[in-house]
C-alpha positions as CSV (number, residue, x, y, z in Angstrom):
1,X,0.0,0.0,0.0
2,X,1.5,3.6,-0.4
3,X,1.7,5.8,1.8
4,X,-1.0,8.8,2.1
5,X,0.2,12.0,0.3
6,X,-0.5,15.5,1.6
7,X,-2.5,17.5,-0.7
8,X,0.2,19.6,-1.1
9,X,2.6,16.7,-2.0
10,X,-0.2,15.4,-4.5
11,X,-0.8,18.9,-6.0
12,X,3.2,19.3,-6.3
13,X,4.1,16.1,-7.9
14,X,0.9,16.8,-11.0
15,X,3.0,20.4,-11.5
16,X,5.8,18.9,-12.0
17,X,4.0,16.2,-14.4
18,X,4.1,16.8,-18.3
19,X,1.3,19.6,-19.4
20,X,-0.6,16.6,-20.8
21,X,-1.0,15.3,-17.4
22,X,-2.1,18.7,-16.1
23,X,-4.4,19.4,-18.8
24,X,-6.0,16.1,-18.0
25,X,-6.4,17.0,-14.3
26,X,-8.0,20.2,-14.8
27,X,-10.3,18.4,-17.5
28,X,-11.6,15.9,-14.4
29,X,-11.6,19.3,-11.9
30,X,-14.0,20.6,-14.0
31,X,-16.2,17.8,-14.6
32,X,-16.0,17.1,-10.8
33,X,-17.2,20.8,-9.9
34,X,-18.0,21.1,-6.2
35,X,-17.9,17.1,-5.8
36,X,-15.7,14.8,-4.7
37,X,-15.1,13.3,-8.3
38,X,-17.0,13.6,-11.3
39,X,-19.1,10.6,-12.8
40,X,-18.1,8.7,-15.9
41,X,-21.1,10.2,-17.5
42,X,-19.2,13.4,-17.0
43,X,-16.2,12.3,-18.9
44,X,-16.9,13.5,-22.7
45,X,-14.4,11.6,-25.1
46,X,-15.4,14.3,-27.9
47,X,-13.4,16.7,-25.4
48,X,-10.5,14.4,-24.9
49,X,-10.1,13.4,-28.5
50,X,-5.8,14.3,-28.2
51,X,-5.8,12.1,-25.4
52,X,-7.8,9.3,-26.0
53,X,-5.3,6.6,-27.4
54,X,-3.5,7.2,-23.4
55,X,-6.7,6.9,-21.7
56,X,-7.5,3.6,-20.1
57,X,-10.3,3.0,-17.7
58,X,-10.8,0.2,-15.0
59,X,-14.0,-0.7,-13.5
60,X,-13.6,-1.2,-9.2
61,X,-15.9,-4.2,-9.1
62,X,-17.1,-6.3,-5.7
63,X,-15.3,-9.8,-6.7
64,X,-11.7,-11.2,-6.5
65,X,-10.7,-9.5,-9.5
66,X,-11.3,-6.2,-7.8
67,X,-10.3,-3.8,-10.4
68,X,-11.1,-4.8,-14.4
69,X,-9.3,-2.8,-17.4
70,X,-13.0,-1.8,-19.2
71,X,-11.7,0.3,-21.8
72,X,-8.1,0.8,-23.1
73,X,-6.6,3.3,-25.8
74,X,-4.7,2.4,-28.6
75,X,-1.5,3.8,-27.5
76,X,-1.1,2.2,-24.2
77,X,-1.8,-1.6,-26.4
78,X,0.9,-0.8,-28.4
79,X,2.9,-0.5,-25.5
80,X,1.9,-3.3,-23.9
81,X,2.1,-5.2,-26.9
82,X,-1.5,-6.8,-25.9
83,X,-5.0,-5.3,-25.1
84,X,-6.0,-6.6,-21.5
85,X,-9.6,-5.2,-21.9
86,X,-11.9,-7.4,-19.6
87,X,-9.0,-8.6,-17.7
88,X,-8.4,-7.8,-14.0
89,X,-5.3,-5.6,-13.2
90,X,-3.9,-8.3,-11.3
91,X,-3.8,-11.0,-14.1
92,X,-2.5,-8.1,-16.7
93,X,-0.3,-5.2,-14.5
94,X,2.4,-3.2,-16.2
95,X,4.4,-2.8,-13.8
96,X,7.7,-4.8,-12.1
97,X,5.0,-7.0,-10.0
98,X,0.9,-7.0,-9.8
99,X,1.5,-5.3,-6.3
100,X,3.2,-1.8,-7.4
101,X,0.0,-1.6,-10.2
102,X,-2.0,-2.7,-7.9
103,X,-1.1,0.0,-4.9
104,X,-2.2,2.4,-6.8
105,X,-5.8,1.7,-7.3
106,X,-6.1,0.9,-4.2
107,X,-4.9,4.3,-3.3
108,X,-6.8,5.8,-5.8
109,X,-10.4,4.0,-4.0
110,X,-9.2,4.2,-0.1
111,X,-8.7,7.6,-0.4
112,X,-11.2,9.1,-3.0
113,X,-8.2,11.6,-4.4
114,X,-6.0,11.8,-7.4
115,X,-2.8,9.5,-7.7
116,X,0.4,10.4,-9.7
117,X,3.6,8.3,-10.6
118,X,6.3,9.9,-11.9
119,X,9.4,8.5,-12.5
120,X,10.9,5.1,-14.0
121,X,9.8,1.9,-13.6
122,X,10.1,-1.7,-15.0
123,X,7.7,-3.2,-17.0
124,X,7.0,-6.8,-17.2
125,X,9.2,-7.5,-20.2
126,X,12.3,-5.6,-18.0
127,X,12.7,-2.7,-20.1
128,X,13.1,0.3,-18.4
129,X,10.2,3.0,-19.0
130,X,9.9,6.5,-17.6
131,X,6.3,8.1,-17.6
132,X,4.0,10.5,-15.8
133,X,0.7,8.7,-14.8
134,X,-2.4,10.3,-12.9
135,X,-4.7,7.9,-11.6
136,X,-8.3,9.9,-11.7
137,X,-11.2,8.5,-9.2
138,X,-14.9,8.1,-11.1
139,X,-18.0,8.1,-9.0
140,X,-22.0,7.1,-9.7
141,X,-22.9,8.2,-6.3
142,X,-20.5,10.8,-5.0
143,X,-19.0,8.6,-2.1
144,X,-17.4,5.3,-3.3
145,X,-15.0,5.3,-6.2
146,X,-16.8,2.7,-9.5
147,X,-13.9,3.5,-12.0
148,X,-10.7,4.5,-12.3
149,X,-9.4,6.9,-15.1
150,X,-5.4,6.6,-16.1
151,X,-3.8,9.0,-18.2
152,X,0.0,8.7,-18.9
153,X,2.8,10.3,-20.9
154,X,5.5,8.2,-21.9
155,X,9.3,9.7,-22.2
156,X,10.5,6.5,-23.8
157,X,7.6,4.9,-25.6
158,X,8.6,1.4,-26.1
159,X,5.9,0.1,-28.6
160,X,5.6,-3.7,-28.1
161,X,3.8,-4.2,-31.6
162,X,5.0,-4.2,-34.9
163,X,2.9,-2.3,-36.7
164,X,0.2,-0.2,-35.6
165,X,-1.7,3.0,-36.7
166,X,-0.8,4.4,-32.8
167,X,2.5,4.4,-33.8
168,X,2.1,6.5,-36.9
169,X,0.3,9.2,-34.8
170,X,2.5,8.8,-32.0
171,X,5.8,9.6,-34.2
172,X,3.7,12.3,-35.9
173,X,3.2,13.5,-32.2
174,X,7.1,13.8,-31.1
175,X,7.6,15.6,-34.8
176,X,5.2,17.9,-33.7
177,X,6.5,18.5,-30.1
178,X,10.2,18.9,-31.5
């Protein structure tokens, strides 16, 4: 489990995230409003459209899977070289082991607040990947957290597919950002 981060340390670690990141968090601000967290009918892909292939959301659900990868974008496939869509996080992390993926949705539902990695990590393959993640809590009914909204930006994408139309756009991308 990680340890509970002050609000400052929370809101200090998103600044320091990649404008995407930011952008993404001020997006879910303003759906949320004056509640805890917006609801997923909130979330408007049409306003996300730049974002969408780094978008994955995971259902919390009451079972032994506890937290299930419901939608996933096309970027974050290519990276993973699989879609785990319908899977649990458990069965399908990326991440050194199912416990550091896992630690932070349970964060992310314990505490009812944003989450954000930044840094390098290991994925499952070994390769070493560097990325900003914000880990964005959904909610039907105000209180208890039903899905979990991740948004990343990858420093060293590592596409695990050989050809895919993400990896057109995503070149097109770091032309554009050069």
């Amino acid at each position: 489990m990680l340890e509970r981060l002050s609000r400052e340390e929370t809101e200090a670690r998103i600044a320091a995230s990649h404008p995407d990141i930011r952008t993404m968090v001020d997006y879910w601000r303003g759906k949320a409003g004056t509640r805890r967290m917006p609801r997923r009918t909130d979330i408007d892909p049409a306003d996300l459209k730049p974002f969408l292939s780094r978008i994955t959301l995971v259902d919390v659900v009451p079972d032994a899977r506890r937290f299930v990868y419901r939608l996933v974008g096309t970027e974050e496939v290519a990276s993973r070289g699989s879609d785990p869509t319908g899977r649990s996080v458990a069965e399908a992390y990326f991440a050194s082991t199912p416990e550091e993926s896992l630690a932070y949705y349970e964060y992310v539902v314990q505490h009812c607040t944003p989450c954000c990695f930044r840094g390098d990590y290991h994925a499952p393959d070994g390769a070493l990947e560097k990325q900003d993640v914000i880990f964005l809590p959904l909610s039907e009914d105000g209180e208890t957290v039903s899905i979990i909204l991740v948004f990343y930006y990858d420093y060293r994408f590592h596409p695990r597919v050989e050809e895919s139309s993400v990896l057109l756009r995503y070149h097109s991308r770091k032309e554009d950002e050069a």
